[in-house]
MIMI-392015 format. One line per 5 residues: number of its first residue (from 1); their letters; for each residue y, x, z of C-alpha. Coordinates in steps of 0.2 Angstrom, whole numbers. Layout:
REM MIMI-392015
NUM) A) Y/X/Z; ...
This chain:
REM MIMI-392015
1) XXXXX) -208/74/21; -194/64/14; -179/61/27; -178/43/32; -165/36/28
6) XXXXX) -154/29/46; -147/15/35; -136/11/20; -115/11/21; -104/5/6
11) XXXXX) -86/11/2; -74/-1/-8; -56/1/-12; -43/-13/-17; -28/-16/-20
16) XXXXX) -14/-3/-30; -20/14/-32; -14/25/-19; -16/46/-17; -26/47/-4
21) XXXXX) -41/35/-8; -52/49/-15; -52/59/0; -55/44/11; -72/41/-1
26) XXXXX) -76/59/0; -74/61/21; -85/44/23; -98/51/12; -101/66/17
31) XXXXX) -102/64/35; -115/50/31; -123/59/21; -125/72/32; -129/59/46
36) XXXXX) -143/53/37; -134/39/30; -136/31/10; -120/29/3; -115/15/-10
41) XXXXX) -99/15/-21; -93/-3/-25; -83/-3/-40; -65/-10/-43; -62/-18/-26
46) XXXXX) -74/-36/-22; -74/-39/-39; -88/-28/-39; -98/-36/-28; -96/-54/-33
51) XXXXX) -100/-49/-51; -116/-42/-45; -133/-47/-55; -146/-49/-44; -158/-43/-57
56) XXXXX) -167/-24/-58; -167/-25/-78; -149/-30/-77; -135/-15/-79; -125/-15/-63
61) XXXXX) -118/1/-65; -100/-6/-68; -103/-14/-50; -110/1/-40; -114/19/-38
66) XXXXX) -121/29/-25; -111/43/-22; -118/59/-18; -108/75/-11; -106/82/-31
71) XXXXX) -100/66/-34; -89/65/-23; -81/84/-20; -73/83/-39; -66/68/-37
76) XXXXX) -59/71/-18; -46/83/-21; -35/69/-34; -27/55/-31; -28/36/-38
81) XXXXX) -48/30/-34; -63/35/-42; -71/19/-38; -59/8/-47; -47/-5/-40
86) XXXXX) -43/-24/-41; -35/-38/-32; -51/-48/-31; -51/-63/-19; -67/-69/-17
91) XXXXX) -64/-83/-7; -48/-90/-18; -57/-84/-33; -50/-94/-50; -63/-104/-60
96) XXXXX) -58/-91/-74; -62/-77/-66; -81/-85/-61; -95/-70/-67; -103/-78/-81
101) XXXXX) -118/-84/-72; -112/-92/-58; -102/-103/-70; -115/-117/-68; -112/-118/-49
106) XXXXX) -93/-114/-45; -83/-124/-56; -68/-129/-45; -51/-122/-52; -54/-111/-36
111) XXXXX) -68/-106/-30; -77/-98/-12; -88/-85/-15; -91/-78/0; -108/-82/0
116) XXXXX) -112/-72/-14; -102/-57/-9; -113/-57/8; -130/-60/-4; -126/-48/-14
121) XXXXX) -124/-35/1; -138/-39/6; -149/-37/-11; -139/-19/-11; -147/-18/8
126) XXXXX) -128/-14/14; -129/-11/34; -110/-7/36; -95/-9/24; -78/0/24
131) XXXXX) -66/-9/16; -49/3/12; -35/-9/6; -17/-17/12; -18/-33/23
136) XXXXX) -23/-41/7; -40/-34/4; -41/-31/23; -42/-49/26; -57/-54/18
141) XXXXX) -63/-39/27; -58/-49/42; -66/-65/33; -83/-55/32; -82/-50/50
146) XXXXX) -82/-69/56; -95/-70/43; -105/-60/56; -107/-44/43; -102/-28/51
151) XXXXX) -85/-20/44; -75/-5/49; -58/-4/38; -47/8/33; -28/6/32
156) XXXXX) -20/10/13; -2/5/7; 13/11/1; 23/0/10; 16/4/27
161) XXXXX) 13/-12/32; -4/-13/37; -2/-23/59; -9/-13/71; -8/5/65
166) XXXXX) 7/17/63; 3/23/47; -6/21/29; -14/32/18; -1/32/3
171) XXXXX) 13/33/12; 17/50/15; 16/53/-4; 27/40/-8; 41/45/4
176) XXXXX) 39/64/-1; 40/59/-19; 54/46/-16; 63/59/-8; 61/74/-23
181) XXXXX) 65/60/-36; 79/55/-29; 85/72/-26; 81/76/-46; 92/60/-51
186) XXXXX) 107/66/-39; 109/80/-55; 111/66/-69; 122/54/-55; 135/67/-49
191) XXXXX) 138/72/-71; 144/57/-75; 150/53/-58; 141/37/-55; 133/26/-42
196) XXXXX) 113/29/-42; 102/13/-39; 83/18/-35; 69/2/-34; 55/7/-23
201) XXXXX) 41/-1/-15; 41/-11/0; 38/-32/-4; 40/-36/15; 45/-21/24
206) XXXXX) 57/-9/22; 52/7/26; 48/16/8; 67/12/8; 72/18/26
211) XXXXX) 63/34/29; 71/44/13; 88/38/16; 87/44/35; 80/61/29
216) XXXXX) 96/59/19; 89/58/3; 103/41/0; 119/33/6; 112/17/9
221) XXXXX) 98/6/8; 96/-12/7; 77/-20/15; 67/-36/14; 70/-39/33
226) XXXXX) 90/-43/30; 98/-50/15; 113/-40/12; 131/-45/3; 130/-38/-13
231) XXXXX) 151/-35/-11; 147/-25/3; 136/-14/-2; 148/-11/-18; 161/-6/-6
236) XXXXX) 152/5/4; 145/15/-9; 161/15/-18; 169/22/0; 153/35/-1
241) XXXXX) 156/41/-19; 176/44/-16; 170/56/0; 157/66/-12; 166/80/-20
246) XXXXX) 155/77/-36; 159/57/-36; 143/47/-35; 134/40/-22; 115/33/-20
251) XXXXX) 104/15/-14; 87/14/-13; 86/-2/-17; 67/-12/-10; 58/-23/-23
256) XXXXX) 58/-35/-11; 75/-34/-5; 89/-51/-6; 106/-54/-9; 114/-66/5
261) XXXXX) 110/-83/-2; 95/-78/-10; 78/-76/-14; 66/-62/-21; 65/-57/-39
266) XXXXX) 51/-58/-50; 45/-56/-66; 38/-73/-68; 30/-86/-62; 10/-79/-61
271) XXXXX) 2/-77/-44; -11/-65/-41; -27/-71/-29; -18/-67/-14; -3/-78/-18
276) XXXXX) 10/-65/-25; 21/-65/-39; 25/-48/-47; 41/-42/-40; 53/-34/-51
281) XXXXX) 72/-35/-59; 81/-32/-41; 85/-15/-46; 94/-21/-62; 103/-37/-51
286) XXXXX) 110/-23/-40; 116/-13/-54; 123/-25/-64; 133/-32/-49; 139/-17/-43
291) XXXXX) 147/-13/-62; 153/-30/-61; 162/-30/-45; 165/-9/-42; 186/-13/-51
296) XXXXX) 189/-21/-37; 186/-6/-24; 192/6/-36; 206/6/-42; 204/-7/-56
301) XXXXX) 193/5/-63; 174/1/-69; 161/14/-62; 146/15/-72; 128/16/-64
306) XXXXX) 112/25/-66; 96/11/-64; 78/18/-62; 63/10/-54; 52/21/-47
311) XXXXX) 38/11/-46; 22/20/-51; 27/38/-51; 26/38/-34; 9/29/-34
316) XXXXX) 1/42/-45; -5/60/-43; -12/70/-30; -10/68/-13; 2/79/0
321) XXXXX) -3/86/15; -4/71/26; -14/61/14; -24/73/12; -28/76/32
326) XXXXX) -27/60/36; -39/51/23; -50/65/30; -49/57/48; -51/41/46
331) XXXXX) -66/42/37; -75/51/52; -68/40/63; -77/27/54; -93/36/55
336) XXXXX) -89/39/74; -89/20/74; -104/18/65; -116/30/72; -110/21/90
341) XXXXX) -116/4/84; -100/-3/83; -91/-14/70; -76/-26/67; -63/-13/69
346) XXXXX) -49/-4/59; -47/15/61; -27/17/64; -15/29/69; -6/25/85
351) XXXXX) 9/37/94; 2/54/86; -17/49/90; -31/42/83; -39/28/88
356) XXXXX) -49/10/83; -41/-8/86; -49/-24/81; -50/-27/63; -40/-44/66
361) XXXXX) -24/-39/73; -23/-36/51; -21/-56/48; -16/-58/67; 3/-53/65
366) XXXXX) 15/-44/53; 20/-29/53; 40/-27/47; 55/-15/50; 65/-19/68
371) XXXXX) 80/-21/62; 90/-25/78; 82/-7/83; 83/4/66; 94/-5/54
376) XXXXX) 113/-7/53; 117/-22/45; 133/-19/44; 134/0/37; 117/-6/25
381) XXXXX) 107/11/33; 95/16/45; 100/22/62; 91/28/79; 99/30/96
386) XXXXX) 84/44/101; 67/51/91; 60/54/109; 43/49/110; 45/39/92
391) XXXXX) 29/39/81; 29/54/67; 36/41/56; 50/35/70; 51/17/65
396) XXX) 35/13/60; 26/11/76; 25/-6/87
């Protein structure tokens, strides 16, 4: 006799690509699998879902898959996300991006399709969904829940920022590669005795900038959370290059960062769903500035500078250890949740354990660096008093 199936549960990712996402999939699937479980793929983030014809003679395979265990083994061992990604809004979604026939009925410049993402998991016979995304997609997870649908979500983001958990999947990889690509630009920095700007990530929050320069990775580092006086961060570099016996000296600099005065750089005026502009060009300001004013703490002299954004090298690949492992937890954790009935939570990290909160402490508060605990603001670098009883992570608990 055919096994009965306990119930169907769909996987989505959305958002930037992160490693660890494919693991996730696979840990989900497999246990659900195993639990007696169907388990659906939704393809590139809610687009998927709101594109979704309700139609059998209609080719949805751009919109879903079930995954099986061969499926998803290949795939869980490499980074990025098998099942595609996108920064689909549904409920702020532009007249432009309407699927074609829905046209008819949503014509606002912005439209609300909530509805239809809800219809659609039901025509697919969804039970459970597990969103894995930044607070971005995780709020219309959150939007869903009040919907009454059942979600459990997963935290994802380079930047870490996700309220209520400690950590990310993604953001383990990104400071382990941080770190070794900084350490690989110190060789081209210290020959032509230069100072070495890095962009990383972090739009918000600074900690993709604060954790390698602790480990010791940079000199300084400047963060969203304080907007920092371009003059001295020159001078304080400067004062770091002169001490280094092969003359140069390194800043992570994050996208999101400020000068004192100012505001955040972007590339141009276009808005994604969510409401934010593409970051980029603060890495050049800082470089260009610290050329332009470095005479005046050296001697008269000019010091040249190295610029490199970082950006999605540390995005793509496979995943290291921890985002391998952790991926792997989470995902059972949302099947623990699952199997025990229970819905409208997000699967976190908390001081070394795991554990669940509810899933709207992600649109309930913000989740930034302390600076008045972790940052000097006058030295531009991170500092700590005791790692006692800190998360793994030290700053990045509540």
């Amino acid at each position: 006799m055919a096994k009965k199936i306990k119930g169907t549960i769909a996987i989505l990712t959305g958002g930037g690509d992160v490693p660890g996402l494919n693991p996730a999939i696979r840990a989900i699937t497999i246990r659900a699998i195993r639990e007696g479980y169907k388990v659906i793929g939704l393809r590139r983030g809610w687009a998927g879902i709101v594109e979704l014809i309700q139609d059998k003679n209609a080719d949805n395979s751009g919109n879903y898959i079930e995954l099986t265990e061969n499926i998803v083994n290949k795939a869980g061992r490499t980074g990025g996300t098998f099942l595609h990604s996108s920064r689909t809004r549904p409920s702020h979604l532009p007249k432009i991006n309407v699927p074609k026939h829905l046209k008819d009925k949503y014509k606002e410049e912005v439209n609300d399709l909530t509805e239809v993402v809800i219809d659609n998991l039901n025509y697919l016979g969804i039970d459970y969904l597990i969103p894995i995304g930044g607070d971005d997609t995780l709020s219309y997870g959150v939007r869903l829940y009040k919907e009454g649908f059942k979600v459990v979500a997963i935290p994802k983001t380079m930047d870490n920022d996700v309220p209520g958990t400690d950590y990310c999947i993604g953001f383990s990889t990104c400071i382990t590669r941080t770190i070794n690509m900084t350490n690989t630009l110190r060789t081209s920095a210290g020959s032509h005795e230069r100072l070495l700007v890095l962009e990383v990530f972090g739009r918000y929050a600074g900690y993709t900038a604060m954790l390698p320069t602790m480990a010791g990775s940079a000199n300084r580092c400047v963060i969203p959370e304080h907007k920092f006086k371009i003059e001295k961060l020159t001078e304080l570099l400067i004062n770091d290059r002169n001490k280094n016996p092969s003359n140069y000296s390194v800043v992570l600099v994050s996208e999101g960062a400020m000068f004192e005065g100012g505001e955040m750089i972007f590339k141009n005026a276009e808005k994604d769903q969510f409401g934010h502009a593409k970051l980029g060009g603060i890495g050049e300001m800082v470089s260009a500035k610290l050329k332009e004013l470095s005479p005046q703490f050296n001697n008269g002299k000019r010091i040249n500078v190295i610029n490199q954004k970082l950006g999605y090298l540390v995005r793509g690949g496979d995943p290291d250890a921890i985002d391998s492992i952790v991926p792997m937890a989470y995902g059972n954790l949302a099947l623990d949740l699952i199997l025990k009935g229970l819905h409208g939570r997000l699967v976190v990290l908390k001081n070394g354990r795991y554990d669940n909160v509810p899933i709207d402490v992600v649109t309930s508060q913000s989740k930034i660096v302390n600076v008045e605990r972790y940052y000097n603001t006058d030295r531009l670098r991170p500092y700590y008093k005791s790692f006692e009883m800190n998360p793994l992570f030290i700053m990045t608990g509540e």
